[in-house]
C-alpha distance (Angstrom), angle and dihedral (degrees) to the residues before:
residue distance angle dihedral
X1 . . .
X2 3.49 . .
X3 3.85 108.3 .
X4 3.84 97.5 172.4
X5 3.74 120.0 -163.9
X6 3.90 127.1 6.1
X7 3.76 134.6 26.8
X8 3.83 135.4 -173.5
X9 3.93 92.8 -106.2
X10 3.69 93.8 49.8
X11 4.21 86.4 144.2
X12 4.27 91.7 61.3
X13 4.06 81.6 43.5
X14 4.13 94.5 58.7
X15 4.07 92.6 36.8
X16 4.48 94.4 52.8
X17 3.74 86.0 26.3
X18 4.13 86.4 58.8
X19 3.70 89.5 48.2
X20 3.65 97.4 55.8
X21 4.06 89.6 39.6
X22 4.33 75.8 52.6
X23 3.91 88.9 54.4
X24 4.17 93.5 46.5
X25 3.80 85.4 55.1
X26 3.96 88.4 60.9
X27 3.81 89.9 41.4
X28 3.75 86.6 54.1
X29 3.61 96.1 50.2
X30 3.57 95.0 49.2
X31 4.11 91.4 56.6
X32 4.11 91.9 -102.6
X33 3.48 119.7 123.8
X34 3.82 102.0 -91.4
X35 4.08 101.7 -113.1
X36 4.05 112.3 141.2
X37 3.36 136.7 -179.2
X38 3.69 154.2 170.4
X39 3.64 145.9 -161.7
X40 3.94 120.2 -133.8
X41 3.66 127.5 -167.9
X42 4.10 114.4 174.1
X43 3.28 91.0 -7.6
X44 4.09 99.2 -62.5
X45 3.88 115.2 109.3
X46 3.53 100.5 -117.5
X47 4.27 101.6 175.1
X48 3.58 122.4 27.0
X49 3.84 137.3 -177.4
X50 3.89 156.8 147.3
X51 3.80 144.4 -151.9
X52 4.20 105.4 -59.2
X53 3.59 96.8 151.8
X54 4.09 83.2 114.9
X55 3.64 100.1 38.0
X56 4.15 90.1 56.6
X57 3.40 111.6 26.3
X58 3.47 85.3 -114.9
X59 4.33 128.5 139.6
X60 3.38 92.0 -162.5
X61 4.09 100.9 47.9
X62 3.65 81.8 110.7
X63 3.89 109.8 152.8
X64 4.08 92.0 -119.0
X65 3.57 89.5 57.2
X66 3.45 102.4 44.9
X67 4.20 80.1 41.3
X68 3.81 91.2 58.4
X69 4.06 97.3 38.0
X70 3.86 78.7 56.2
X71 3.52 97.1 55.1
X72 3.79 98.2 37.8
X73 4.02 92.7 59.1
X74 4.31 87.5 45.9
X75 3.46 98.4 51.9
X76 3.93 95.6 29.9
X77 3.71 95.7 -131.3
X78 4.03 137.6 101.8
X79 3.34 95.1 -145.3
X80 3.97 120.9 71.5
X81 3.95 97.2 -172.8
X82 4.06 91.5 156.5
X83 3.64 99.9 31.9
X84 3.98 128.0 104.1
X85 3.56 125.0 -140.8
X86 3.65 116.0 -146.6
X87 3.80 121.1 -169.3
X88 3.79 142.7 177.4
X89 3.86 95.3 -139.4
X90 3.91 130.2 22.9
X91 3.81 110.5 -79.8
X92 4.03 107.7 -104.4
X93 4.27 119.0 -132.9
X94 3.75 91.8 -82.2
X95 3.44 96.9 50.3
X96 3.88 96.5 41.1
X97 3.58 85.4 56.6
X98 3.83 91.5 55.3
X99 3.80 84.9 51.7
X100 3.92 94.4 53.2
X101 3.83 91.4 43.4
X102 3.97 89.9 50.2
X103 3.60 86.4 45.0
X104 4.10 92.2 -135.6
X105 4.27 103.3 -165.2
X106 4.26 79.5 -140.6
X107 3.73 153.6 17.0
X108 3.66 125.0 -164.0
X109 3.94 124.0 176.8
X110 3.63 134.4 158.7
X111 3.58 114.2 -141.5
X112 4.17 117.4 53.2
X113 3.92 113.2 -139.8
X114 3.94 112.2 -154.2
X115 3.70 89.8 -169.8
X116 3.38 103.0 59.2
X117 3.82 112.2 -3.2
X118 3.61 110.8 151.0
X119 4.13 94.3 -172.0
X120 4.14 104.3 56.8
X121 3.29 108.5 -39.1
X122 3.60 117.8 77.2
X123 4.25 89.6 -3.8
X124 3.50 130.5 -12.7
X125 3.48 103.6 -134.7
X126 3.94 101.8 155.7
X127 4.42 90.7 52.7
X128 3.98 91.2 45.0
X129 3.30 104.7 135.6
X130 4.02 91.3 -159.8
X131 3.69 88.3 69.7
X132 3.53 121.7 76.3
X133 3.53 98.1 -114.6
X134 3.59 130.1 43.6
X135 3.96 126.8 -165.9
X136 3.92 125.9 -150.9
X137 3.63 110.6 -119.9
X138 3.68 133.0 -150.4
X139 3.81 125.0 177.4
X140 3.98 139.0 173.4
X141 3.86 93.4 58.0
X142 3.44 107.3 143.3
X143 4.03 91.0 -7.7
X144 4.00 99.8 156.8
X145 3.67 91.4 53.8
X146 4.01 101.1 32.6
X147 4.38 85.7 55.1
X148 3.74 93.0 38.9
X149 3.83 91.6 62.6
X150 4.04 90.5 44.9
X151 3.50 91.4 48.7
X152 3.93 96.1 46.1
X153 4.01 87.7 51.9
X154 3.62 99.9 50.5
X155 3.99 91.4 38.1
X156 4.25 87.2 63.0
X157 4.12 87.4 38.8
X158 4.23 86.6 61.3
């Protein structure tokens, strides 16, 4: 389901959603497209990541996926059923998928991407209720800041 904007615990949202936005800042220092995320499960980040895809050689160092390795290995489970996802920039198809198959209870990211969201804007893989899991998602928490840093990045990359 795609809940869009707000939520009764918008405090929690601002303090994990910081501590991604922390992550894209070291993503953007290290020349990757600033994108960072983490995983939180009663209120403790348990996975965290950012953009590698540089760093490795790797497509699918995306920071969700490095994110939800994390917090697979800590809490020695695949699934993530009461975990929340927070990340700097909507997850794309591959990483929505990753969030379906992990079965994360929720997803909440700041800015939207219309060219590659995976969770409402260009698809909305994560909510589709053909799949056998669906994810709530949130979006537009910290969306100034979360956009600013995108736009900064690809601005010096032109």
């Amino acid at each position: 389901m795609f809940n869009g904007k707000g939520s009764n615990s918008k405090l929690n949202h601002d303090l994990f959603m910081m501590k991604a936005f922390h992550l894209a800042e070291k993503a953007f220092e290290d020349d990757e497209v600033p994108v960072g995320a983490v995983v939180v499960y009663e209120n403790s980040i348990v996975g965290q990541g950012y953009n590698q895809v540089e760093r490795l050689n790797d497509p699918t160092a995306h920071a969700e996926m490095i994110a939800i390795s994390a917090a697979c290995d800590t809490l020695s489970s695949k699934y993530l059923s009461d975990c929340t996802l927070y990340v700097t920039l909507e997850p794309c198809a591959m990483c929505s998928g990753a969030i379906v198959w992990s079965k994360l209870k929720r997803v909440v990211f700041g800015a939207l991407d219309a060219k590659a969201g995976g969770c409402g804007s260009l698809f909305n893989i994560a909510a589709n209720k053909k799949l056998n899991h669906q994810t709530e998602i949130i979006h537009g928490v910290m969306e100034i800041d979360c956009q600013f840093i995108l736009n900064r990045f690809f601005k010096s990359k032109r």
